[in-house]
TORMI-342948 format. One line per 4 residues: number of its first residue (from 0); their letters; for each residue x, y, z of N, C-alpha, C. Coordinates in steps of 0.001 Angstrom, whole numbers. Each point is the difference from the previous one (the first is absolute). Layout:
N
NUM	A	X,Y,Z,X,Y,Z,X,Y,Z  ... $
END
This chain:
401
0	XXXX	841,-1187,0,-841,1187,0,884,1247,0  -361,880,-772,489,1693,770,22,210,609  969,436,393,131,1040,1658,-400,796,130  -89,1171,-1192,-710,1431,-57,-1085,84,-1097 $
4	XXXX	-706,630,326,-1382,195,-549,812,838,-1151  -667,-273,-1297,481,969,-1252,-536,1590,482  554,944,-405,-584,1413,-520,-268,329,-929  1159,-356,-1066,-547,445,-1550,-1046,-254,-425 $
8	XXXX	-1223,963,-382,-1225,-432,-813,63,-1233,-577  1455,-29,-832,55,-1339,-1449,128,-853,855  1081,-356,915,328,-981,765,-1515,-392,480  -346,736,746,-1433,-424,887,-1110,-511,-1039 $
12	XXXX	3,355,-1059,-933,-744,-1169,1143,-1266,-159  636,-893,58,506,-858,-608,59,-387,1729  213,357,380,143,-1258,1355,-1859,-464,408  -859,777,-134,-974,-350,-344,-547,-1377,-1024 $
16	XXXX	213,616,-1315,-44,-1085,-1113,628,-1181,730  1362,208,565,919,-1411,-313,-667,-490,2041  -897,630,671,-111,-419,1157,-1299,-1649,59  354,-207,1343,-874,-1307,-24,-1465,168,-63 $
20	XXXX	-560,526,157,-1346,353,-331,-843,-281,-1515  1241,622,-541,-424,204,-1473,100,-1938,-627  1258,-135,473,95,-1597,-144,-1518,-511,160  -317,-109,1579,-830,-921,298,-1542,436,-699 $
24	XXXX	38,906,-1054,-1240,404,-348,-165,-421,-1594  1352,161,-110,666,-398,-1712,-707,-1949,208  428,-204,965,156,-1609,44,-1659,-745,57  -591,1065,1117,-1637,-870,587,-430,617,-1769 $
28	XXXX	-16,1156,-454,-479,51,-1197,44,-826,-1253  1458,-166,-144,220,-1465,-1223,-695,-1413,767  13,-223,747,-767,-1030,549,-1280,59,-202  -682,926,220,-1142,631,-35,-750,-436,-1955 $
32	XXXX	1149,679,-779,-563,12,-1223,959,-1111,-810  522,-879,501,294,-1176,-252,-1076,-1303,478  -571,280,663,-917,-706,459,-1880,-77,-514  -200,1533,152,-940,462,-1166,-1,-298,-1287 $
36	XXXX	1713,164,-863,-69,-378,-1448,-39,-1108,-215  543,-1434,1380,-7,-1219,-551,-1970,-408,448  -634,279,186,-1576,-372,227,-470,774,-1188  505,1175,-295,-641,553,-1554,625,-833,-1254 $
40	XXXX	848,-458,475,332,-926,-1233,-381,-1207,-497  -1096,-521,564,-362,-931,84,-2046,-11,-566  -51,1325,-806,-1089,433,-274,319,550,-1288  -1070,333,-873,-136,243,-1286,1340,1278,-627 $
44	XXXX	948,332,1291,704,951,-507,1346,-817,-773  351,-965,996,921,-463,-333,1613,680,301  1200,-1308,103,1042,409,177,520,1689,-509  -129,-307,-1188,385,1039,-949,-407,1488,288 $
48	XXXX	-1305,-54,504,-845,1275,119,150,311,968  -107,-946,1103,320,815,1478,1541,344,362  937,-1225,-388,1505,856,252,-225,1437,-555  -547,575,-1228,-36,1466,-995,-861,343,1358 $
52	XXXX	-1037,-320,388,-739,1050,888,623,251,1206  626,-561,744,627,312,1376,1836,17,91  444,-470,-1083,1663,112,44,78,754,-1070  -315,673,-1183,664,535,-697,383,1163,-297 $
56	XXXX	802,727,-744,513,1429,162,-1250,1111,87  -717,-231,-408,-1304,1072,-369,-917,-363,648  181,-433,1186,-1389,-537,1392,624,692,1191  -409,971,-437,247,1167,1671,-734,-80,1084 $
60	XXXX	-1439,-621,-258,-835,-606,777,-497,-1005,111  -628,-1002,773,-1000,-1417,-624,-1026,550,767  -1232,-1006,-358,-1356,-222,603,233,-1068,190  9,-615,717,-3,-1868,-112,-1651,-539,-410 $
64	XXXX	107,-1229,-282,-1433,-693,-499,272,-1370,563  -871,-279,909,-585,-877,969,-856,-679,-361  -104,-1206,-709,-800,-1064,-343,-1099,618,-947  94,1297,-794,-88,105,-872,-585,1511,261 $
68	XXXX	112,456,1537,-262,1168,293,993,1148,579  -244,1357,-638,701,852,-105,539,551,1622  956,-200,1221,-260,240,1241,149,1591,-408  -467,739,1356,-500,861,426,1943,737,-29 $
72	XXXX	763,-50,52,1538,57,102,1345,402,-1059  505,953,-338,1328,247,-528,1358,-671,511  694,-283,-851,1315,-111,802,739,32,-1247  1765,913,205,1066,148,-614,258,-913,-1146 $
76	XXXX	268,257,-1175,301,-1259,-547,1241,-515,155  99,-1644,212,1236,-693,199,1563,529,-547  137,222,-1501,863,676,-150,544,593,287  -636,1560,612,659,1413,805,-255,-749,1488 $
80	XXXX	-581,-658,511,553,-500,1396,1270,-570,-109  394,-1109,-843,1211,-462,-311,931,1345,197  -172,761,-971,919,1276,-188,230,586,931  -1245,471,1131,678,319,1314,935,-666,868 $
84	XXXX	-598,-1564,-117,730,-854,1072,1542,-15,-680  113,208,-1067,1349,12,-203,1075,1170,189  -1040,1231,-120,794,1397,683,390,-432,1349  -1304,-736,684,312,-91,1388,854,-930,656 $
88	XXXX	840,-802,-1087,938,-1192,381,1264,824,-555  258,458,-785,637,1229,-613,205,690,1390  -385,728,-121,422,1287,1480,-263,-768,1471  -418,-585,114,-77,-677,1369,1426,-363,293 $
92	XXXX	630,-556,-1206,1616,-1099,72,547,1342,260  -242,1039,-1098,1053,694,138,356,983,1485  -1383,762,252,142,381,1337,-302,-697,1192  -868,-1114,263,-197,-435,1058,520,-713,695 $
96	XXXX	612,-1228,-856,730,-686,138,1200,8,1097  236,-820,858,1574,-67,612,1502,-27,-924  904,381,-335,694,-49,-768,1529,-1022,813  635,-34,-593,1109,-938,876,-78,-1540,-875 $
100	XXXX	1754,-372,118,43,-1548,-19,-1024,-1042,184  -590,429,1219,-943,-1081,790,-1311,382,-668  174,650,-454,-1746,120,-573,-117,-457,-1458  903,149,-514,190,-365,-1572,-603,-946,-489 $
104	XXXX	-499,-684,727,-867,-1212,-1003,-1403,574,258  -209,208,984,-1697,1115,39,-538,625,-1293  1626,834,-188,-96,1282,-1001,-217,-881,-1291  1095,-1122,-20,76,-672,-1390,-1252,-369,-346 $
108	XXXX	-630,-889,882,-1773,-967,655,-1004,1353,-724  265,1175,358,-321,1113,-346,-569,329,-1153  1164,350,-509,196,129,-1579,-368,-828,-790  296,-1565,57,-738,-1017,-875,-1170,-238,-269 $
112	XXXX	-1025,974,1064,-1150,136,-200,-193,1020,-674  481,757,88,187,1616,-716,-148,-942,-1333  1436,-596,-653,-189,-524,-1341,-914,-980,-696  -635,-490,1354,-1200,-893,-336,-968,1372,-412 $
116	XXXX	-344,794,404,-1227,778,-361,409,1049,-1257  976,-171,-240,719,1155,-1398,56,-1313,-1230  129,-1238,521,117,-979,-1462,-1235,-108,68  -954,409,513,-1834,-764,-262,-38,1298,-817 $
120	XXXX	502,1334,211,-570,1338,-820,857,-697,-1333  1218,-45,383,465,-626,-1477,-630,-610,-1374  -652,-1214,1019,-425,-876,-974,-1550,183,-265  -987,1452,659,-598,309,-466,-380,633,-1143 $
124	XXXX	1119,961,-323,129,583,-1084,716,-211,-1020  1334,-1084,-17,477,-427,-685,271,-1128,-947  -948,-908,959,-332,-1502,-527,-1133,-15,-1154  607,-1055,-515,-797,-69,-1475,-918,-1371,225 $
128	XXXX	-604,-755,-615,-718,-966,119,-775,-333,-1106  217,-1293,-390,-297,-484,-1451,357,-1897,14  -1031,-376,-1142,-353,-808,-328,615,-857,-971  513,-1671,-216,383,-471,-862,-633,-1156,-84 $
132	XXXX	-410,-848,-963,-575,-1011,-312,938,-912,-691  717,-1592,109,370,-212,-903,-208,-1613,200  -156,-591,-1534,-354,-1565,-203,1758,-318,668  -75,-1113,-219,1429,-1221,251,281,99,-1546 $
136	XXXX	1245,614,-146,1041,141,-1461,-98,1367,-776  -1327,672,1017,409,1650,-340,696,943,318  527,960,-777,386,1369,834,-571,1070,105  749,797,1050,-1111,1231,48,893,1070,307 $
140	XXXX	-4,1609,-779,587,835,364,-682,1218,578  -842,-35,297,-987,967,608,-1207,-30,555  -294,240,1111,-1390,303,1002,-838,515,-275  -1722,-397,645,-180,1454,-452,-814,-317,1355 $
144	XXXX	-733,1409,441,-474,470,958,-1423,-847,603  -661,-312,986,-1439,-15,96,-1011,876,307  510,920,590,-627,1113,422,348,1638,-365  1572,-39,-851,-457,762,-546,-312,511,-1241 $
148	XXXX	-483,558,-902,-216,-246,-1013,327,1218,-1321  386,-449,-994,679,1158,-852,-1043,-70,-1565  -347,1228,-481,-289,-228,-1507,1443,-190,-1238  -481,-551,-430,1164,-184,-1314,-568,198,-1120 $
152	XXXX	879,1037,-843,-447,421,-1103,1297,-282,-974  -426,-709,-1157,1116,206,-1345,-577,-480,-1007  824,605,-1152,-328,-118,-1031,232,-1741,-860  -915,-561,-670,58,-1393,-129,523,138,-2076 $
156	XXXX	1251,-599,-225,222,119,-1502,567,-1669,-76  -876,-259,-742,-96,-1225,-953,227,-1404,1377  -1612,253,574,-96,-397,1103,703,-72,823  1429,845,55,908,41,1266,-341,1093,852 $
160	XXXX	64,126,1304,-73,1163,737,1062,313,631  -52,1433,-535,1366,710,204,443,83,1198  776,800,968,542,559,769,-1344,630,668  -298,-446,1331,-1590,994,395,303,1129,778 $
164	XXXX	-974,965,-1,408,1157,927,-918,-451,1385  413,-90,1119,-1122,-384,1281,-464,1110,437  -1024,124,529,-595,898,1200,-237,-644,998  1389,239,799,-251,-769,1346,-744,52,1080 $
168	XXXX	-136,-764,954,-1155,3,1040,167,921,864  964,659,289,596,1460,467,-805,1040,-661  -95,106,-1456,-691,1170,-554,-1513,-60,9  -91,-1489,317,-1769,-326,-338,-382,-4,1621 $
172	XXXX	798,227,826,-550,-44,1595,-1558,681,208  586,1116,-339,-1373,1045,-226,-1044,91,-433  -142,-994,-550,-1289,-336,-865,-495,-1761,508  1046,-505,480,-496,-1753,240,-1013,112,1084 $
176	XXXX	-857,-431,-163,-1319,-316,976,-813,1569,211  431,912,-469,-800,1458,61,-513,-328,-1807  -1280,-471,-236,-740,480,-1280,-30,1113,-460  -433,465,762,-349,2152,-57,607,415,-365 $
180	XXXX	1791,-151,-121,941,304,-140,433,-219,-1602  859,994,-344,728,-649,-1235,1295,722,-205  620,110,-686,1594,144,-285,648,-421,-1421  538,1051,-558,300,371,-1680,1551,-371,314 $
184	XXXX	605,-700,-1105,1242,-24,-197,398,216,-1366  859,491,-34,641,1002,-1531,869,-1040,58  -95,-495,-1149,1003,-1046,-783,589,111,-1440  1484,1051,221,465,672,-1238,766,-1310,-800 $
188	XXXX	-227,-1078,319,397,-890,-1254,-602,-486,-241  -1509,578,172,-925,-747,-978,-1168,811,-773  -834,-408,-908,-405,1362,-555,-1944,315,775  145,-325,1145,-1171,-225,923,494,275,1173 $
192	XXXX	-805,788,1650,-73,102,837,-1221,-1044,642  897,-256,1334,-1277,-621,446,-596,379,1344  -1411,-338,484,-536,566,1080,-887,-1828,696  352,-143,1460,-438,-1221,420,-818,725,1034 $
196	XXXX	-1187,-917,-409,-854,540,1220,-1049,-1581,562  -1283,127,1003,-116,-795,-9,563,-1182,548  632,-35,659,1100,-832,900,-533,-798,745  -322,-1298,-24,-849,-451,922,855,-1673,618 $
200	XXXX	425,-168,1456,1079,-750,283,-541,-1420,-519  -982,-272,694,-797,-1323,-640,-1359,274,-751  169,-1274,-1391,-1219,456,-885,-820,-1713,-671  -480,117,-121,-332,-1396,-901,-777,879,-1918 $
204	XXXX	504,-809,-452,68,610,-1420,-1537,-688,-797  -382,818,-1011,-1591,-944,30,116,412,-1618  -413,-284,-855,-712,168,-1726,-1055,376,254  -646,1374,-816,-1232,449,112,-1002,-1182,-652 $
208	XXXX	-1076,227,985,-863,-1153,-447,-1369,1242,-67  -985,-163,-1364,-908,1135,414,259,1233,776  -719,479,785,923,1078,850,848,27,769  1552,945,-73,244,-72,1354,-236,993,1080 $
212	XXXX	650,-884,1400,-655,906,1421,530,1019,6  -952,684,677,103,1686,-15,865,234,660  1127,1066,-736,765,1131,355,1783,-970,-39  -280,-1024,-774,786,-667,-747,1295,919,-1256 $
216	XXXX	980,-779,127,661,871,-1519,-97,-1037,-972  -485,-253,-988,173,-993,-649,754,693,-1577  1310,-1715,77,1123,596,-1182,-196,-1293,-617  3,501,-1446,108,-1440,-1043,-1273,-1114,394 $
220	XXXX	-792,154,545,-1506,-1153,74,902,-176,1553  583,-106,930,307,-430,916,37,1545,1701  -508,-658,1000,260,847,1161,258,-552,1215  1105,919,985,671,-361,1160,-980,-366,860 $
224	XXXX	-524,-584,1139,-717,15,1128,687,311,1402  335,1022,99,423,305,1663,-277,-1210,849  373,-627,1230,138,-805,604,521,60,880  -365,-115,1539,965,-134,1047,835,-218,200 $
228	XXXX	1126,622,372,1709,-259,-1,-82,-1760,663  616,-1211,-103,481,-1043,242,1142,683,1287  -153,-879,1378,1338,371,827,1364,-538,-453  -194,-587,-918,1752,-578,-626,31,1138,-1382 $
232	XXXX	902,730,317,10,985,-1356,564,-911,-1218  994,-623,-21,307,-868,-1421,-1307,-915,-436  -695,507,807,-1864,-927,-992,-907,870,-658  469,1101,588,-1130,1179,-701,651,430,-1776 $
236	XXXX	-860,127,-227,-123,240,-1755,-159,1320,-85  877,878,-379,-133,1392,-336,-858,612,-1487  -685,999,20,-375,163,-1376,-126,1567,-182  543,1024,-1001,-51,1031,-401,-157,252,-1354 $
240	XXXX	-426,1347,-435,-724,579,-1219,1777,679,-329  6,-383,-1056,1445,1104,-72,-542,477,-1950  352,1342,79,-323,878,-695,1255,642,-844  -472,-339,-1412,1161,356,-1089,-270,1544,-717 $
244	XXXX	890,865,-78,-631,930,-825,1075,207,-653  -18,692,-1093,1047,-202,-986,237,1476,-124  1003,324,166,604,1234,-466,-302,928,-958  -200,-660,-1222,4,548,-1104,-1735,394,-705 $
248	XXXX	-798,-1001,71,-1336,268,-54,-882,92,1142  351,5,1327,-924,-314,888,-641,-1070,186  244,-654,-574,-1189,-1456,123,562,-1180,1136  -1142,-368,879,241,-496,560,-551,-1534,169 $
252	XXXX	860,-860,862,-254,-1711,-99,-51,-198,1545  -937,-908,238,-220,-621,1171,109,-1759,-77  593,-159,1185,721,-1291,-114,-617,-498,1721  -281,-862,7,-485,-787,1454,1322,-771,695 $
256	XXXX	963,649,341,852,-1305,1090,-282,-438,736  -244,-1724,-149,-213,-624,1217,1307,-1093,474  34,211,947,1578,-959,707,-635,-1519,-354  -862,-238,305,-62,-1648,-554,-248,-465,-1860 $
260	XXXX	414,1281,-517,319,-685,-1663,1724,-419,255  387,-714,-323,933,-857,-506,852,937,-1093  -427,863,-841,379,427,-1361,578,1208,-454  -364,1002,-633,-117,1210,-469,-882,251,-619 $
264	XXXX	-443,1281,532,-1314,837,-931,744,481,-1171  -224,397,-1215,421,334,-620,-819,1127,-640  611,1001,-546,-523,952,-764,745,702,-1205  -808,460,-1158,769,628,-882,-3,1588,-390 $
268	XXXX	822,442,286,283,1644,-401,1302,227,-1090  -499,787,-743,441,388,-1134,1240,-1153,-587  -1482,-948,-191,791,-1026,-606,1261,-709,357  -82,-112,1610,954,-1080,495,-974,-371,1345 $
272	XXXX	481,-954,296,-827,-1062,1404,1106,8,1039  -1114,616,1076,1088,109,1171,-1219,-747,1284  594,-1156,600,-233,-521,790,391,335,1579  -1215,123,638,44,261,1796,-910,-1304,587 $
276	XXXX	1122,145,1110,-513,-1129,1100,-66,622,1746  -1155,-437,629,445,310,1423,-76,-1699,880  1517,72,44,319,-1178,1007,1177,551,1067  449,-1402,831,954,497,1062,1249,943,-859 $
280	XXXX	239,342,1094,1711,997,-490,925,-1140,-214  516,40,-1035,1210,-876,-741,1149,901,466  1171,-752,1044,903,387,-377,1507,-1441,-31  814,110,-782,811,-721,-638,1359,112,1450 $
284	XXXX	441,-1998,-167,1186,-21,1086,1311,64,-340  837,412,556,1657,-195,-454,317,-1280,-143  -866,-933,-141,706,-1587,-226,-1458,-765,-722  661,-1233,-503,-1084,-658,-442,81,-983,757 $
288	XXXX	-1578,-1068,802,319,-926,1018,-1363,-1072,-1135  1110,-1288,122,-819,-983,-781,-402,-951,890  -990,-714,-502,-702,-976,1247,29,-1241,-234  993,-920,780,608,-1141,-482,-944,-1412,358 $
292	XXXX	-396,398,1221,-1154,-747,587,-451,623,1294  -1471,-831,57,-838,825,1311,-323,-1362,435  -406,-12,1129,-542,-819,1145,-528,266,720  -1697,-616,680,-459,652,1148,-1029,-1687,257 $
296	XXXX	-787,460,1077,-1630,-694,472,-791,823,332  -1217,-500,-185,-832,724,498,-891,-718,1039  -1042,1117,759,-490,-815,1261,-986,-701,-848  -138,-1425,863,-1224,-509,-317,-1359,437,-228 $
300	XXXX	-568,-511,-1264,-1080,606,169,-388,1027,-730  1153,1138,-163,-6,926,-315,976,610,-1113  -375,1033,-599,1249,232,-1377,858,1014,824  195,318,1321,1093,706,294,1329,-496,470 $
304	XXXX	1291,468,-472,1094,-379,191,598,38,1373  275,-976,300,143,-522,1471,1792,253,67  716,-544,-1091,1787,526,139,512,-1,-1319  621,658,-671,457,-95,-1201,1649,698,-80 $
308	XXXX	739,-447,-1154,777,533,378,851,202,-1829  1114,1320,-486,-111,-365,-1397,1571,85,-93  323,-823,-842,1655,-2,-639,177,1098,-1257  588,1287,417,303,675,-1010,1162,310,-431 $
312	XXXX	253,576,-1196,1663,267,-412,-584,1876,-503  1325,255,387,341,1734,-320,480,-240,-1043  -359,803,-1170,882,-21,-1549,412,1816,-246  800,7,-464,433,1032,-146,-114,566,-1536 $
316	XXXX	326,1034,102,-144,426,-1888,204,-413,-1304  191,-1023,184,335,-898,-986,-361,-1375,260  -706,-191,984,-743,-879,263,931,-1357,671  719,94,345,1139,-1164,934,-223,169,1138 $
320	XXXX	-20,-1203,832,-259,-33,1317,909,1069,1044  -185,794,776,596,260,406,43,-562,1916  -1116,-234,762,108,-814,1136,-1756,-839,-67  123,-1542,813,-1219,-21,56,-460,-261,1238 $
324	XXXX	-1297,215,518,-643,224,1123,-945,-1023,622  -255,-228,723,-954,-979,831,-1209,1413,890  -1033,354,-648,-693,874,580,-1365,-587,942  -391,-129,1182,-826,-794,883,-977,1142,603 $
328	XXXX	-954,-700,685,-1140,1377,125,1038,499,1618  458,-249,879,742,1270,279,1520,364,-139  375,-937,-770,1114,1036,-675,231,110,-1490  -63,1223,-473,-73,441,-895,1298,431,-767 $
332	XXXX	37,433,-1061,1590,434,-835,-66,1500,5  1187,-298,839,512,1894,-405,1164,-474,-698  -226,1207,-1270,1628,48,-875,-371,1656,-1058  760,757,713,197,1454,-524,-1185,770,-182 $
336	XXXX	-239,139,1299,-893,1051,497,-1261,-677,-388  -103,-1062,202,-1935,-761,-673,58,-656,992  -1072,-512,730,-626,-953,630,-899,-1147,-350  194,-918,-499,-1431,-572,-416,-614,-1756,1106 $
340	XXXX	-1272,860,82,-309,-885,889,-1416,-960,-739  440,-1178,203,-1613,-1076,-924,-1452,180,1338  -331,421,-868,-1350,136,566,-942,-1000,-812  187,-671,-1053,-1236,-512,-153,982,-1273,-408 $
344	XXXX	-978,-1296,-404,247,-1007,-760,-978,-744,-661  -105,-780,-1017,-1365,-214,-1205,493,-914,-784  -621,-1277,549,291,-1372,-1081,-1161,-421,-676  -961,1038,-236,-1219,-462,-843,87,302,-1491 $
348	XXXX	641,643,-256,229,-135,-1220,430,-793,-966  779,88,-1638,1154,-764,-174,850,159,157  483,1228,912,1367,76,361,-334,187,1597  839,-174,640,464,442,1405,406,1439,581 $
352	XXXX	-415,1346,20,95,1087,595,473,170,904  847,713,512,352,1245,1195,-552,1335,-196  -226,150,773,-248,1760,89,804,481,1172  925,836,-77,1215,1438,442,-484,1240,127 $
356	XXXX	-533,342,1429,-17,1585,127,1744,339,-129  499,762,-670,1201,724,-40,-569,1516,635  1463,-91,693,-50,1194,685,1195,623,357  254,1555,66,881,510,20,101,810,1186 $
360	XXXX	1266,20,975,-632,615,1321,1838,878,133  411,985,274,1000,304,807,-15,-632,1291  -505,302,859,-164,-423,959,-483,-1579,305  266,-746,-589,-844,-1309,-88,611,-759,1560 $
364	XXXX	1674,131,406,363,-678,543,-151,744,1705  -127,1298,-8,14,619,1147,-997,-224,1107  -679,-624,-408,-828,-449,1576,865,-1316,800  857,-869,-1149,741,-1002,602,1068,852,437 $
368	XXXX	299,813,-337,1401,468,478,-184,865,1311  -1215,537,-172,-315,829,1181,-228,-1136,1393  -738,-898,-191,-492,-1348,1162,1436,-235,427  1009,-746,-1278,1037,-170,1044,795,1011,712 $
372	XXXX	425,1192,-1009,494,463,792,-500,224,1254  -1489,648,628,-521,64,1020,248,-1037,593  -83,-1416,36,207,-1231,633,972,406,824  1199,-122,-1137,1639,40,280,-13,1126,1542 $
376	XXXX	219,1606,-171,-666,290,715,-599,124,1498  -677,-516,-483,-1002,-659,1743,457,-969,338  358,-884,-270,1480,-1052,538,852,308,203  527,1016,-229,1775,573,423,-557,780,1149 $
380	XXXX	-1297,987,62,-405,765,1170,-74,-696,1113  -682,-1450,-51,-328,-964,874,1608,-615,834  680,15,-1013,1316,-946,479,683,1207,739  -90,1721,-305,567,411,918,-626,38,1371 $
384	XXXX	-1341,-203,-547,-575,735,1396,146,-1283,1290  -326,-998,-764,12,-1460,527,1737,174,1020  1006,463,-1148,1952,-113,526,-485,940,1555  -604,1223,-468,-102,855,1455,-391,64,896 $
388	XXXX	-1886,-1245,-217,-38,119,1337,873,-1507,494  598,-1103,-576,873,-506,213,887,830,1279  979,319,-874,1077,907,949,-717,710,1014  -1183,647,-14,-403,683,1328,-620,-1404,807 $
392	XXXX	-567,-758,-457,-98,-1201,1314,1390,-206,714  850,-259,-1067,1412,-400,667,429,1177,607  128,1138,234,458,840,215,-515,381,1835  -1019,-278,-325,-962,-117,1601,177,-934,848 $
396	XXXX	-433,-1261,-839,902,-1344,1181,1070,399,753  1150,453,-1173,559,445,886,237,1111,1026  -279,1104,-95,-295,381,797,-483,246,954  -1552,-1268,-14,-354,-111,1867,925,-1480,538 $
400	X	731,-530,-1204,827,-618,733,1368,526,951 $
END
């Protein structure tokens, strides 16, 4: 503890922040809405929706929802509680703390928590997350997303499609799940602008039959049906109106994207065909990983995979082995900055499947590094404290001897 009470205004705001109070309020609170989000998760919101409603950067507040009712209650969102508790492990070490030899594993014990709560901001904002599918004797050089989702636009010559320009799920934020909403993008390499509106997260897709229902958009004989978000977001089917206008005459094309076509829409302006799709975000890996064989069971009874496990090889640019891997559902392959972990397995087909969330994390290893070091630590604190009061027992014996 301090000996002297701060004076400085600044000081006295930071011994505050970094004091125990703030801790124990930082702490009953994440408990609080760790506990709330795991009972909301278990209702029509789903994993996906409630981590976004109570942990994510842009939830300054929650309401919680209680078996399907709204409580009467606010509280901080998880994120900026995190963010405090970490100012307050931050300045607590630095001023509150005992300093000295003998305390040094406290401080260290300290800090490793400090880096436990700076690699979770890490890998909030920096981690990528994506999808691979592959039979036994395929390869695969690129992921693509489940949740988030990109338009792709290019031009298609002599049925090849070119080089696409994306509008990523970053630019379409603003418009995904707000209908009302819409948003123009100027696209100077092509001879059309486009405007997406209509955004609707889950849809089921229908062919006009006689009339359709009111207040419908209907494109080409076909219209979206809005639909309750699914709590697993990689199940929901996205669908938007995206809007062509052409530079040169004004004329404009309407195109229906729906995430469960398989294909490309295609359209023709001034006599060339340029194809758009809205599916996950594609993005491409620094290695190619081929799939030599898979193995799993499943539980009785049932088509879910009970253990599986897949033999892969890394090929490099030219396609030669470069190492190969034994990947199991909990340990997974890291090799240059990728993670890939099997999440699925599928022998109903004619081939044998794996499925690989790949994932990319800076921080991937720092919660192990933070545990031990803390371990380490609190065992060296223990062994001194254990050596001292040692020596002070001995030290007393003798002396009433």
């Amino acid at each position: 503890m301090m000996s002297k009470k701060p004076t400085n205004p600044i000081t006295k705001i930071f011994a505050l922040i970094g004091g125990f109070q703030v801790a124990i309020v930082c702490m009953v609170l994440l408990l609080i809405l760790t506990w709330l989000s795991t009972l909301e998760q278990t209702g029509p919101g789903g994993l996906y929706w409630t981590l976004e409603k109570y942990f994510s950067f842009g939830a300054y507040y929650v309401r919680p929802t209680l078996y399907g009712n709204d409580l009467p209650i606010y509280l901080p969102g998880g994120y900026w509680v995190c963010a405090i508790f970490t100012l307050n492990l931050l300045f607590g070490g630095l001023m509150r703390m005992r300093k000295g030899w003998k305390h040094a594993p406290i401080l260290v014990s300290h800090f490793s928590m400090l880096m436990l709560m700076i690699g979770g901001a890490m890998t909030y904002h920096q981690s990528r997350e994506a999808y691979m599918l592959l039979a036994v004797g395929e390869t695969g050089d690129s992921a693509f997303s489940l949740t988030e989702l990109s338009i792709e636009i290019a031009e298609v010559k002599e049925g090849q499609k070119q080089e696409p320009l994306v509008i990523s799920s970053e630019l379409l934020a603003g418009v995904r799940g707000k209908p009302t909403r819409q948003r123009e993008f100027l696209l100077p390499n092509f001879p059309f602008d486009a405007t997406v509106s209509e955004y609707h997260i889950h849809n089921e897709l229908f062919p006009v039959q006689g009339n359709a229902p009111e207040g419908v958009h209907v494109v080409d004989g076909y219209y979206a049906m809005p639909t309750e978000p699914t709590g697993a977001e990689e199940t929901n089917l996205s669908a938007c109106i995206i809007t062509l206008k052409e530079r040169s005459s004004g004329k404009q094309h309407e195109l229906l994207l729906f995430e469960g076509i398989s294909h490309d829409l295609t359209v023709t302006i001034e006599d060339k065909i340029y194809g758009l799709r809205l599916h996950g975000e594609i993005w491409n890996t620094p290695f190619r990983v081929r799939l030599d064989d898979s193995r799993g069971e499943k539980h009785p009874g049932t088509g879910m995979a009970m253990i599986y496990e897949s033999d892969v090889t890394v090929l490099d640019e030219n396609g030669s082995a470069e190492r190969k891997f034994k990947i199991e559902m909990n340990k997974p392959l890291r090799y240059k900055d990728l993670t890939f972990y099997q999440t699925s397995w599928n022998d109903a087909g004619p081939k044998v499947e794996s499925g690989f969330t790949v994932k990319t994390n800076p921080s991937d290893q720092w919660p192990k590094y933070a545990i031990y070091t803390c371990g380490v630590a609190l065992f060296v604190h223990f062994i001194i404290k254990l050596f001292g009061f040692v020596s002070n027992s001995i030290a007393r014996s003798k002396n009433e001897q």
